[in-house]
C-alpha positions in Angstrom: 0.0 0.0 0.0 2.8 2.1 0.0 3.3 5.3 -2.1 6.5 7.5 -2.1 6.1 11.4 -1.5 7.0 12.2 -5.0 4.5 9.5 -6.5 1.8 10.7 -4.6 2.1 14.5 -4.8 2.1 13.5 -9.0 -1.1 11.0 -8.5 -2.8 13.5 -6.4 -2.2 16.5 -8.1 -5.0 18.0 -10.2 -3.8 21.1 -12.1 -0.6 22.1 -13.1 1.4 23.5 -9.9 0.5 27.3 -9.0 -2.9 26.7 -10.6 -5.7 27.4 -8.3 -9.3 25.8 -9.1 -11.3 27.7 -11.4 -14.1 28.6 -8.4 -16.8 31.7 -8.7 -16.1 31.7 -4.8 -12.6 33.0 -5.2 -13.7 36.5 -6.6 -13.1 39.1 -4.8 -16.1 39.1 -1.8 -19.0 41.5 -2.6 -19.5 44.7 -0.7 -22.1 47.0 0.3 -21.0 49.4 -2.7 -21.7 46.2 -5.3 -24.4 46.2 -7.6 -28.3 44.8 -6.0 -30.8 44.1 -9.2 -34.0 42.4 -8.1 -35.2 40.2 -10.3 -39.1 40.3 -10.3 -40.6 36.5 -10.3 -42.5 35.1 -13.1 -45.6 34.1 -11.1 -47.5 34.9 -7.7 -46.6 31.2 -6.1 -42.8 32.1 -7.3 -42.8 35.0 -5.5 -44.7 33.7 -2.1 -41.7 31.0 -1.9 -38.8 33.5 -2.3 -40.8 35.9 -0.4 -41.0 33.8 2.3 -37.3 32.5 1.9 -36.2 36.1 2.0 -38.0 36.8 5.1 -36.9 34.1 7.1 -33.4 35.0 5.9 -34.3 38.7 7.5 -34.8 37.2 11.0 -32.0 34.8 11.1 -30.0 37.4 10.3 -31.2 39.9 12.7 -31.1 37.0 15.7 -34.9 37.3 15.5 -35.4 33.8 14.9 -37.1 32.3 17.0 -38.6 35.9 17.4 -37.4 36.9 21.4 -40.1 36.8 23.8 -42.0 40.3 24.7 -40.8 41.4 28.3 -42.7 44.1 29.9 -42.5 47.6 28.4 -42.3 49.4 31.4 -43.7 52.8 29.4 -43.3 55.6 31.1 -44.0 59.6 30.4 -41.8 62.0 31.6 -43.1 65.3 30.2 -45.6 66.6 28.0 -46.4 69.7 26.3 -49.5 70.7 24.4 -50.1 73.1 21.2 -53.5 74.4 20.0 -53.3 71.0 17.7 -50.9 68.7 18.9 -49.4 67.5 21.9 -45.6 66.4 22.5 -44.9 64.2 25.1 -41.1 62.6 26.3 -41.3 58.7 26.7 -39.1 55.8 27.5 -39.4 52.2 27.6 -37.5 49.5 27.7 -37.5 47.1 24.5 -35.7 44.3 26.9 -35.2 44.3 30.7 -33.1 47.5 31.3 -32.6 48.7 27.9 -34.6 52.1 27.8 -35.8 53.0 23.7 -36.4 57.3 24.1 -38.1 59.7 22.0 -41.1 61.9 21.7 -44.7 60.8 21.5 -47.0 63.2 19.0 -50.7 63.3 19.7 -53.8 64.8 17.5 -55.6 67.5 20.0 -59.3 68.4 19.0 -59.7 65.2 17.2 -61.6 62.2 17.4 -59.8 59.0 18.0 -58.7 56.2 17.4 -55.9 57.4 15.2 -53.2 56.0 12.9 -49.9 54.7 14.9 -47.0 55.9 13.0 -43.5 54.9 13.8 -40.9 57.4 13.3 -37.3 56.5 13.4 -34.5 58.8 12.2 -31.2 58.7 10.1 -27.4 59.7 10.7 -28.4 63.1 11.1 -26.6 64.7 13.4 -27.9 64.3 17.2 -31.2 62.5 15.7 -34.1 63.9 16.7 -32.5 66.8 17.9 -30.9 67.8 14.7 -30.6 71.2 14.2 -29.4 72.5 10.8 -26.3 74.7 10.7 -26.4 78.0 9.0 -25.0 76.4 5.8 -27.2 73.6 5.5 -30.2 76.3 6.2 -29.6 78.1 3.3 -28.7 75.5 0.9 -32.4 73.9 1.6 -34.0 77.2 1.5 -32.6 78.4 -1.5 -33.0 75.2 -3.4 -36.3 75.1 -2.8 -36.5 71.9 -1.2 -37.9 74.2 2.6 -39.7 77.2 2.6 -40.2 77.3 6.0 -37.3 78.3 8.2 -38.4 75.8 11.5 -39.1 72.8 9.3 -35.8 73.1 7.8 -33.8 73.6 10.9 -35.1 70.1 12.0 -37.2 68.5 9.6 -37.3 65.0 11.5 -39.3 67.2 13.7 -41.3 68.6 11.4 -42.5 65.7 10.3 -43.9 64.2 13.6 -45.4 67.9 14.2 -47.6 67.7 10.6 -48.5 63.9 10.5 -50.2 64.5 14.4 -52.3 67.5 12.8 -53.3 64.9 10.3 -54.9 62.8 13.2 -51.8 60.6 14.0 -50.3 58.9 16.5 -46.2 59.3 16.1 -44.3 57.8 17.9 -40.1 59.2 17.2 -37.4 57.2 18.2 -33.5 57.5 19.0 -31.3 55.0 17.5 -28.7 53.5 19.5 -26.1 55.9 20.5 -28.1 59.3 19.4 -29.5 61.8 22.2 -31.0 60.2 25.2 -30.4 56.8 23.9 -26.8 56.4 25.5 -26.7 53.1 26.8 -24.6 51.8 23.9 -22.6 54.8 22.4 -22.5 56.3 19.6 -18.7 55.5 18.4 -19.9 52.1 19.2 -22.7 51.4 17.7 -22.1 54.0 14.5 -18.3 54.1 14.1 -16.6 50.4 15.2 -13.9 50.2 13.6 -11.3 48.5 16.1 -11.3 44.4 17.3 -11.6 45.2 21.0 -9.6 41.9 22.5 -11.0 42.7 25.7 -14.7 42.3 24.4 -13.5 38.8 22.4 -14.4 36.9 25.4 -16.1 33.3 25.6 -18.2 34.1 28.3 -18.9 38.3 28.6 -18.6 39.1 25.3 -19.2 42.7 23.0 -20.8 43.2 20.2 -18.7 43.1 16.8 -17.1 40.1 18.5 -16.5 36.4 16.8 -18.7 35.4 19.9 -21.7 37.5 19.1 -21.1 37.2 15.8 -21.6 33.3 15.9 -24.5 34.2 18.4 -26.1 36.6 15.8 -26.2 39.1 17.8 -25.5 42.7 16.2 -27.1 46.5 16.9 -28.8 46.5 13.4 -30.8 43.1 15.4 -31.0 45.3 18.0 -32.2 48.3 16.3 -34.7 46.8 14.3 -36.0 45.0 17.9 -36.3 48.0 19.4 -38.5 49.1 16.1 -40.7 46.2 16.8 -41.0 47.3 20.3 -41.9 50.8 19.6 -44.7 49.2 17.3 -45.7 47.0 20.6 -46.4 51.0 22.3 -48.5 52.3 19.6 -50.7 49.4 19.6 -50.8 49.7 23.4 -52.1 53.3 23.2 -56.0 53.2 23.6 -56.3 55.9 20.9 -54.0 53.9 18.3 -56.3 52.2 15.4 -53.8 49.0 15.4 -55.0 48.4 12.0 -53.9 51.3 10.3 -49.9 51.0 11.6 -47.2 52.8 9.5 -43.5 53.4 9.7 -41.5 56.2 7.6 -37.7 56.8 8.1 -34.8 58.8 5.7 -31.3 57.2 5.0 -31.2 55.2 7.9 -33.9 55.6 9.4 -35.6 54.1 5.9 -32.8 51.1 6.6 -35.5 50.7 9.8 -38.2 51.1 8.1 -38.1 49.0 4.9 -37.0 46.3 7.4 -39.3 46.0 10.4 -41.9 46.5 8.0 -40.6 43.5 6.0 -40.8 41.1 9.2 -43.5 42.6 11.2 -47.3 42.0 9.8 -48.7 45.1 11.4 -47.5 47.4 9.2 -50.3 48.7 6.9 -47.9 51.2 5.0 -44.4 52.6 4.9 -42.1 55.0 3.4 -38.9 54.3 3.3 -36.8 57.5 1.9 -33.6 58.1 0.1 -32.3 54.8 0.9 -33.7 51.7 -1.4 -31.6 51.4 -4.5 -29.6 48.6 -6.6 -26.4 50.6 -4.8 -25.0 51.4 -2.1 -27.0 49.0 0.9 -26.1 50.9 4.0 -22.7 52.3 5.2 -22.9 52.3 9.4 -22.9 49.7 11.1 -26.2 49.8 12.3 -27.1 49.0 9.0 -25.4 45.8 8.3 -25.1 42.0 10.1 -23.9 39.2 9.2 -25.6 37.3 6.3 -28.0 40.0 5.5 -27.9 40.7 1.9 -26.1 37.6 1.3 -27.8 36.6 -2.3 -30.3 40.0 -1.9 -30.5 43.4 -1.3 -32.7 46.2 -0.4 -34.8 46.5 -3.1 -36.1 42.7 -2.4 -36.3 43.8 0.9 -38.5 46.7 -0.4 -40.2 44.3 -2.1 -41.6 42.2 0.9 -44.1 44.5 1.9 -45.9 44.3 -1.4 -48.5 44.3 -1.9 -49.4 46.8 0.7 -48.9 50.4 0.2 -45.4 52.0 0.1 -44.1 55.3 -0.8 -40.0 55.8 -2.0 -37.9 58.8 -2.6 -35.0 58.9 -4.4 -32.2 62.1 -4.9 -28.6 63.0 -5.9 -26.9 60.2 -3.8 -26.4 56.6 -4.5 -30.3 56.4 -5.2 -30.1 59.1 -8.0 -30.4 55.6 -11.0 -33.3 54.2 -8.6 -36.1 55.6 -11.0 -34.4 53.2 -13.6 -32.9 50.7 -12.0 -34.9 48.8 -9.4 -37.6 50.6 -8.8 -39.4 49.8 -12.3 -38.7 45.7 -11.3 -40.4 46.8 -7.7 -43.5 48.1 -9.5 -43.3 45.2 -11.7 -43.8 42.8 -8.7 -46.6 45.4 -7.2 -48.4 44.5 -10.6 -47.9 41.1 -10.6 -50.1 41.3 -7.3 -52.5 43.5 -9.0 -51.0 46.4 -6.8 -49.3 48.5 -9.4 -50.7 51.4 -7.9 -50.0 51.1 -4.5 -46.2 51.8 -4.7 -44.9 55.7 -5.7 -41.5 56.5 -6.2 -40.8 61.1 -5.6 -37.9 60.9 -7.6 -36.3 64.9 -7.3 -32.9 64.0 -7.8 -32.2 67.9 -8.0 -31.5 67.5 -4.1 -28.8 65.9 -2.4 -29.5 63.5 0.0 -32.9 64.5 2.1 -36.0 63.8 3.7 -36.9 67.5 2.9 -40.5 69.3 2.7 -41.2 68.1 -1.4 -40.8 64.4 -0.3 -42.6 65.0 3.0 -45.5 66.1 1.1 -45.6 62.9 -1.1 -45.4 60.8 2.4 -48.4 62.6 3.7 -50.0 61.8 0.8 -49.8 58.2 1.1 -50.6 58.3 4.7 -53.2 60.6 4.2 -55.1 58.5 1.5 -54.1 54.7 2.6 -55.4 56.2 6.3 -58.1 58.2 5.4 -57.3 60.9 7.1 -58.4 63.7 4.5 -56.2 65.9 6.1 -54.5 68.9 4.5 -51.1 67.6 3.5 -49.7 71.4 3.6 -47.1 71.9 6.6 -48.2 75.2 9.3 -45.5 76.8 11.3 -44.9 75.2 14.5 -42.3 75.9 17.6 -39.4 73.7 17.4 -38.4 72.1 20.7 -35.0 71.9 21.8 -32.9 69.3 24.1 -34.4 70.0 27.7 -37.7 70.4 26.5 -37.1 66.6 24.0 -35.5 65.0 26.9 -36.6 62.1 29.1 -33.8 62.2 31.2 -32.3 64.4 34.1 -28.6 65.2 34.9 -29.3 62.8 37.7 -30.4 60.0 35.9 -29.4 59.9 32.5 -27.6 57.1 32.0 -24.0 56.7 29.9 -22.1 53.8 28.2 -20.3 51.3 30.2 -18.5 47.8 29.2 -19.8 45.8 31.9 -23.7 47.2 30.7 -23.1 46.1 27.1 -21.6 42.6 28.3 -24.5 42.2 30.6 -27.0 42.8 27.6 -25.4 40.6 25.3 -25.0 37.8 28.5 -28.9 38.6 28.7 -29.5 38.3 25.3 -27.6 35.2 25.0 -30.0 33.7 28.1 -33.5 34.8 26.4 -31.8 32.9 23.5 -31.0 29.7 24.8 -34.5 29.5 27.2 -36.1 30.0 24.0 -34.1 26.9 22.7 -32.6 24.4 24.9 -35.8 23.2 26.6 -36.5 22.4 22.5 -33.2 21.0 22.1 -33.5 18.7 25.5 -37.5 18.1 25.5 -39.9 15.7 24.5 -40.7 14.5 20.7 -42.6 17.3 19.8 -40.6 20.3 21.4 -37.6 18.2 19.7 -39.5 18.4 16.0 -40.4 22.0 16.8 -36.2 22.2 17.2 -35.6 20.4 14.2 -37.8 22.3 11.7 -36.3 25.6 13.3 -33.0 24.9 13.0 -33.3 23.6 9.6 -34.6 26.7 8.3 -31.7 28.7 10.2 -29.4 26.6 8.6 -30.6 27.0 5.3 -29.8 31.0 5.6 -26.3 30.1 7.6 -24.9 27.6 4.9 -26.3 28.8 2.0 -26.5 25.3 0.3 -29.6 24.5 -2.6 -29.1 21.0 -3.5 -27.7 20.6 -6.8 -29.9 18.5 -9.8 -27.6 15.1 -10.7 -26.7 16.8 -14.0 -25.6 19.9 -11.8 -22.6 17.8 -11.2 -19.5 16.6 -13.0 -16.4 14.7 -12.0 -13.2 15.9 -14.6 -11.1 13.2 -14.1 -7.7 14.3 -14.4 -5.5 10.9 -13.0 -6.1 7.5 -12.8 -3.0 5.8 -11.2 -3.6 1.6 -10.3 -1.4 1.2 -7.5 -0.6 -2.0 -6.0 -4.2 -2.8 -3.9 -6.4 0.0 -5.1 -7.1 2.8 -7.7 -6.5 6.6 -7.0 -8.6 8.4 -9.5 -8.0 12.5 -9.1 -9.8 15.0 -10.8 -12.3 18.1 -10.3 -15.4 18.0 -9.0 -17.7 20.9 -11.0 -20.7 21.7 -9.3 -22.8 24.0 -11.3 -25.0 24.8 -8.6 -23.0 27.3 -7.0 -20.5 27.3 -9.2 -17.8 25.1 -7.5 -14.7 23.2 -8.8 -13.3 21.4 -5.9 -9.7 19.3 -6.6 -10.7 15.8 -5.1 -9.7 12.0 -5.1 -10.9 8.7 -4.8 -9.1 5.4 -3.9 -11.4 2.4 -4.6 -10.4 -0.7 -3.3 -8.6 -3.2 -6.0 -11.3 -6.2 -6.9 -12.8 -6.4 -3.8 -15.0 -3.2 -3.0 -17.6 -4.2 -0.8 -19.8 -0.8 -1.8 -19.3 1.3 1.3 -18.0 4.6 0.5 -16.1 6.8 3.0 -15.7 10.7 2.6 -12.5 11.5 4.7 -12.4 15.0 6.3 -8.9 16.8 7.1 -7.7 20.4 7.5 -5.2 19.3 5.0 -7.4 18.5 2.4 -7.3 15.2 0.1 -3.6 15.6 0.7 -5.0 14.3 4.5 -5.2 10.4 3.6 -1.5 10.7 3.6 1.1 10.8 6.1 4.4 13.1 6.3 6.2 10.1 4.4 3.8 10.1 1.2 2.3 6.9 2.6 -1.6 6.2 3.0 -2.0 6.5 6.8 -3.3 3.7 8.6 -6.6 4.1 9.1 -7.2 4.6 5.7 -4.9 1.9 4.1 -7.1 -0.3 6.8 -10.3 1.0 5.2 -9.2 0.4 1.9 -7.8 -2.7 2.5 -11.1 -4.0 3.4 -12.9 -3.3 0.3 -14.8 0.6 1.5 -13.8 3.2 -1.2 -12.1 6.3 0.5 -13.1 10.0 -1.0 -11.1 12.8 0.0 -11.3 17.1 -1.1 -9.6 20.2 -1.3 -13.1 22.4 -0.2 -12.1 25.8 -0.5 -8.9 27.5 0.3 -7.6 24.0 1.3 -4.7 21.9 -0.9 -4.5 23.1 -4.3 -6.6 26.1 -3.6 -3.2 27.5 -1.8 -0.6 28.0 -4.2 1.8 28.3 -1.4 0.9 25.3 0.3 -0.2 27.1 3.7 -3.0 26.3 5.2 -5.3 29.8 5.3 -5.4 32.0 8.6 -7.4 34.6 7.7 -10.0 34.8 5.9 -11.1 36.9 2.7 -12.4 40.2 3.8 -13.8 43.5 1.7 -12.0 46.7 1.4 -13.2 48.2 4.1 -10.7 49.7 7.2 -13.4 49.0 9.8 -13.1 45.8 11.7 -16.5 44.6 11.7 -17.4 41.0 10.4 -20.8 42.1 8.9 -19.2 44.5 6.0 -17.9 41.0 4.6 -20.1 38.2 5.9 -23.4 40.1 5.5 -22.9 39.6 1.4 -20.8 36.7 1.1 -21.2 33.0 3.0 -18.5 32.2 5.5 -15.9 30.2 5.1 -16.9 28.2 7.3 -20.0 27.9 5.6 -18.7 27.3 2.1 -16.9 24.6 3.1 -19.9 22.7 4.7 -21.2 23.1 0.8 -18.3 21.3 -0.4 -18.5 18.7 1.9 -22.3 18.2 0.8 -21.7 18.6 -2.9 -19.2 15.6 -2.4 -22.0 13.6 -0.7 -24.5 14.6 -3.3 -21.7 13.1 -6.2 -21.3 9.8 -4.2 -24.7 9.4 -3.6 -26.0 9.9 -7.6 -22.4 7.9 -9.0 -23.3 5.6 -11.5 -21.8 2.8 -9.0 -24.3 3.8 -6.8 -23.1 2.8 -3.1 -24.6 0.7 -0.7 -23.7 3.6 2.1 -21.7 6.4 2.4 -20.0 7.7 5.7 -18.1 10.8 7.1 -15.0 10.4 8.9 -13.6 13.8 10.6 -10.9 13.3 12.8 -10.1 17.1 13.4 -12.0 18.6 15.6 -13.1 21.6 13.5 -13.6 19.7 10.2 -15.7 17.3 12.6 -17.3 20.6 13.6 -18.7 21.5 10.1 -19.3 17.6 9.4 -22.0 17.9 12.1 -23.5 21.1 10.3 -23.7 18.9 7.1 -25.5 16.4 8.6 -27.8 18.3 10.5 -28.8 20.1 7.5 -29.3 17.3 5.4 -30.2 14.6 6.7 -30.0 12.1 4.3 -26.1 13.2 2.6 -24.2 10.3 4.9 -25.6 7.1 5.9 -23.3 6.6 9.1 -20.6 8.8 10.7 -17.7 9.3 13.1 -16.5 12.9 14.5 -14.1 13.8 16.5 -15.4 16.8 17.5 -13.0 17.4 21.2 -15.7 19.9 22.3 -14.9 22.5 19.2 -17.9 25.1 19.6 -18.4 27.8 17.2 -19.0 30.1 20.0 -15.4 29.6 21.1 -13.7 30.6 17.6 -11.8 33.7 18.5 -11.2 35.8 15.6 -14.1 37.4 13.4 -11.3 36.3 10.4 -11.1 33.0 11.4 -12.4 30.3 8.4 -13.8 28.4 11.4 -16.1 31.5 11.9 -19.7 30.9 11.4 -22.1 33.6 12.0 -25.2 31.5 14.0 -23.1 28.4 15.1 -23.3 29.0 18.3 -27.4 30.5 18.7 -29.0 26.8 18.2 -27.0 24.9 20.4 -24.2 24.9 19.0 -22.3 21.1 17.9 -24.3 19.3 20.3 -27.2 20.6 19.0 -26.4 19.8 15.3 -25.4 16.6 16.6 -28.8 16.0 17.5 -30.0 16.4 14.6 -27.9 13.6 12.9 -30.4 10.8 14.6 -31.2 8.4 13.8 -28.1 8.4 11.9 -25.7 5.3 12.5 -23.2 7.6 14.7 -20.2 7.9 16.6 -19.0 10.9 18.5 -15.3 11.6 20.6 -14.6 14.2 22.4 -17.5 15.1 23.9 -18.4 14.7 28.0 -21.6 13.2 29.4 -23.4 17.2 29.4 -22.3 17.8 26.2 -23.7 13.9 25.3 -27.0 14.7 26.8 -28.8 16.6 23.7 -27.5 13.6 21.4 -28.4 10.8 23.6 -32.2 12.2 24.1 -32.3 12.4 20.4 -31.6 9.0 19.7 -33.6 8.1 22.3 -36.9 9.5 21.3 -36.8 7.6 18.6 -35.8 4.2 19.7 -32.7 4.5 17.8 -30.3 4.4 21.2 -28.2 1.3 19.5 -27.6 3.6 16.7 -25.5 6.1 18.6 -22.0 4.2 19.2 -20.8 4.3 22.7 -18.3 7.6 22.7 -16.2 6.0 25.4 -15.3 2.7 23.3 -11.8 2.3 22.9 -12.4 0.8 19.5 -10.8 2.7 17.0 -12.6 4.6 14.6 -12.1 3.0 11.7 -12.1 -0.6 13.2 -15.7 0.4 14.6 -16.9 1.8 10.8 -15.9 -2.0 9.4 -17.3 -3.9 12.3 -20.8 -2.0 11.6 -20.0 -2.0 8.2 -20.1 -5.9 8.4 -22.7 -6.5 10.8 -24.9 -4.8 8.4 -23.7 -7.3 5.9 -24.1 -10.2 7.9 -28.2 -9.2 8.8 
């Protein structure tokens, strides 16, 4: 079975040396500044699947799935003060336990409720709701027509709540993180990360922006969109609120809000979502992007989602100046498809810079005004702008400020709510158990990324064929059209004698990995061999022949951007992490549709963290490998410690981590090391629910792995 260095670097080999695989992955990652068409669907049941696709993605994404339980509001009003027509009062809540959400609530006065709720959050202007235009900025929007009234255009986010509670609504304006009384979090933190704070890389109290929270989905665009949700939760508290006739309207980032919680939350009745939704540019802060976002979509889509309900957009001379032609005419297309072409109005004035300025007020009021049925004057009055002490809903002696140990101790509560929402799944009976499975599979379908390939979606290139002395290594490239892999693999089939048991070996080294430092088969897999199973092996990507300087990666592809946040990369392009767990399944899917088809097909990963995405595979499809063994040593996702790291993989740790996925494998033929009886527990009680306990190997055998694949191997054989 021997086979010198030199003759197995040449049978191995698959393209000439310093030739990497011809892979779509390998292009440079895509970044908020790419280009975001949206494709409208042919028909209306199209458009409900990838409707409903997209949304789930949304939640994942945002660490809203499962969506978090509702803790009390706690609603408080600390001030109010009241015009001939409208009223301003200064609220708080709290959108979880000791997180306040601040703003301003705007009532009707000599009007008959119930009124419209409408949600007001704000953009990256500066100080939020207590913006105040500089002399500059005054005159440019006075002179360019886009004000005419001096007030409105000092703070037109203002303005805005003033005129829609003459209308007869309910408004309801928010602070996002880090912006006047909403200090908890601060603003360099939650708008302007840009530094890996080691200190806040911790396993057990960790920050945001970290690999921990990262793997945790948790992120202040989650968070901010939550606390959307929550404000939503007030306004349909409020006796004079008409819950049915809910709307939300935000500029710039504030429309990043909007076009989002409106997306995902069901109460929504109309939105307008301003200056933001175009095929370019997605969202620059922070608060704007997470991890696996807009991976394989973009804003227009998420525009999309509230079709076919009513909508109003704006677009102006900023990276929504093409909107009018690109995007929005597929975004009416899709409103038509649902019979709604009407219902969605683009106020395209791209003769002003980037705004939410009195012309595309007016066309908000207008949609408001008609979709509500107010039959209101649309036509702004003069009102008295309010400034900091009369907005705030804090005193010196009690306004609180940002802290370390407050954002640990959120993210350690957030982390808590998360797991009592899913370990008593995870751990309970059958049902709680299926209600875990079907969760979890849908989570992993927007964490991987992987859409089974059709049989002719694959294609082995053979590029060797070398008969050695007991067995045949055939080498070549594995296409997968799918996603548009090419993945350097081998096979070494047994000489004469395969018994039809198939064995996809796992390394960090690749398919170089079946060898040892001498060029020799190693053991366990000359053994294997040697008894008739097949062993297949793979470069996935950025392994073997994917390195042209033979060094296994460290870091990870990121996108030109300075600031050191995982989401500008990994919320438009899959993980590493996550590509590879599609390479390890578009090898399954090969083996399983060969034209030898095989009697089984097994995964052996003896490293912990290839083990580690082995038991993603399996748990997201169920079916790929017929029996396994993983070493996993207690590798957990949440403990990767670098947001570059190609184990990273944003959600691994939210649904129970490896355990958990490990769960999902029964009733699998199984074998597990590494693990201790806690960590056991999840997978045991699987197996067990279904009567399938003989199926999951004692882990504290001595029998080595591969002796314990052939003696299952031949007791299956000898039934």
């Amino acid at each position: 079975m021997a086979v010198s260095l030199a003759h197995a670097q040449d049978a191995t080999r698959v393209l000439p040396a310093g030739q990497t695989p011809d892979d779509a992955r390998l292009a440079p990652p895509k970044d908020l500044n790419g280009y975001f068409p949206f494709t409208p669907p042919a028909s209306v049941a199209e458009w409900n699947v990838r409707a409903e696709a997209v949304r789930t993605q949304l939640k994942v994404a945002l660490g809203l799935w499962p969506m978090p339980p509702k803790t009390p509001l706690n609603y408080e009003v600390v001030g109010r003060r009241e015009f001939e027509d409208y009223a301003v009062s200064n609220v708080r809540f709290e959108s979880v336990p000791g997180l306040f959400v601040t703003g301003n609530l705007y009532e009707p006065i000599g009007k008959e409720a119930p009124f419209p709720g409408v949600l007001c959050p704000h953009g990256h202007w500066a100080n939020g709701r207590y913006y105040v235009a500089d002399e500059k900025a005054l005159k440019e929007q006075l002179e360019s027509g886009g004000e005419t009234d001096v007030v409105a255009a000092e703070n037109p986010i203002q303005a805005r709540s003033v005129h829609l509670a003459r209308m007869g609504c309910v408004v309801l304006q928010v602070d996002m993180l880090g912006y006047a009384d909403s200090q908890q979090l601060s603003f360099d933190l939650v708008h302007k990360f840009a530094k890996q704070r080691p200190a806040m890389n911790t396993i057990e109290r960790w920050g945001f922006f970290s690999p921990q929270a990262e793997s945790h989905l948790q992120s202040v665009m989650g968070l901010q969109i939550w606390n959307c949700i929550r404000s939503l939760d007030v306004l349909e508290s409020l006796s004079s609120v008409d819950k049915t006739r809910l709307g939300v309207t935000g500029a710039s980032g504030g429309a990043t809000q909007t076009m989002l919680v409106s997306a995902i939350d069901p109460r929504v009745a109309a939105c307008f979502p301003a200056v933001m939704v175009s095929t370019a540019m997605q969202g620059g802060c922070t608060c704007e992007n997470c991890s696996l976002l807009r991976v394989g979509t973009g804003n227009v889509e998420f525009a999309a989602l509230f079709a076919p309900k009513p909508q109003g957009l704006t677009s102006a001379d900023d990276w929504t100046v093409e909107f009018e032609t690109k995007g929005f005419p597929d975004l009416k297309k899709l409103y038509g498809l649902l019979d709604a072409e009407q219902r969605v109005q683009l106020t395209a004035r791209t003769e002003f810079g980037h705004n939410y300025n009195a012309i595309a007020r007016k066309a908000m009021y207008e949609l408001f005004n008609k979709e509500f049925g107010l039959n209101a004057s649309i036509e702004e009055k003069p009102f008295q702008r309010l400034g900091i002490e009369e907005l705030s809903v804090w005193t010196d002696e009690n306004r609180p400020s940002y802290k370390p140990e407050f954002e640990r101790d959120l993210l350690q509560a957030l982390t808590k709510q998360s797991d009592q929402q899913i370990q008593p799944l995870l751990v309970g009976n059958s049902d709680s158990f299926g209600k875990y499975r079907q969760m979890v599979d849908q989570a992993l379908e927007v964490i991987v990324g992987w859409e089974e390939p059709a049989v002719d979606q694959l294609d082995f290139d053979v590029k060797n064929k070398q008969q050695q002395e007991d067995f045949l290594l055939i080498a070549g490239l594995l296409h997968n059209d799918q996603n548009k892999s090419q993945l350097p693999a081998l096979f070494l089939y047994p000489s004469g004698n395969w018994n039809g048991h198939t064995v996809l070996w796992l390394s960090n080294d690749g398919k170089s990995g079946v060898f040892d430092e001498g060029g020799r088969l190693k053991s366990e897999v000359a053994k294997l061999v040697s008894s008739g199973i097949s062993v297949a092996a793979v470069d996935m990507i950025y392994q073997g022949e994917f390195r042209p300087d033979g060094q296994p990666l460290k870091q990870t592809p990121s996108v030109e951007n300075e600031r050191e946040a995982a989401a500008y990369t990994l919320g438009y392009n899959h993980s590493v992490a996550a590509q590879r767990i599609q390479d390890i399944l578009s090898m399954a899917a090969f083996m399983r549709n060969h034209d030898r088809k095989p009697k089984s097909i097994g995964l052996v990963a003896l490293d912990p963290n290839m083990a580690a995405l082995g038991s993603v595979a399996i748990a997201l499809q169920a079916d790929a490998f017929d029996f396994g063994v993983l070493k996993t040593n207690g590798f957990r996702f949440g403990h990767v410690d670098s947001i570059r790291s190609p184990d990273l993989l944003p959600g691994g740790a939210k649904y129970g981590d490896v355990p958990g996925f490990l769960a999902m494998a029964s009733p699998m033929l199984l074998r597990v090391l590494g693990e201790d009886e806690e960590s056991e527990k999840p997978v045991r009680l699987a197996y067990q629910r279904e009567g399938k306990q003989a199926m999951l190997t004692d882990m504290d055998s001595d029998v080595s792995p591969v002796d314990w694949i052939m003696n299952q191997l031949s007791a299956v054989a000898t039934q």
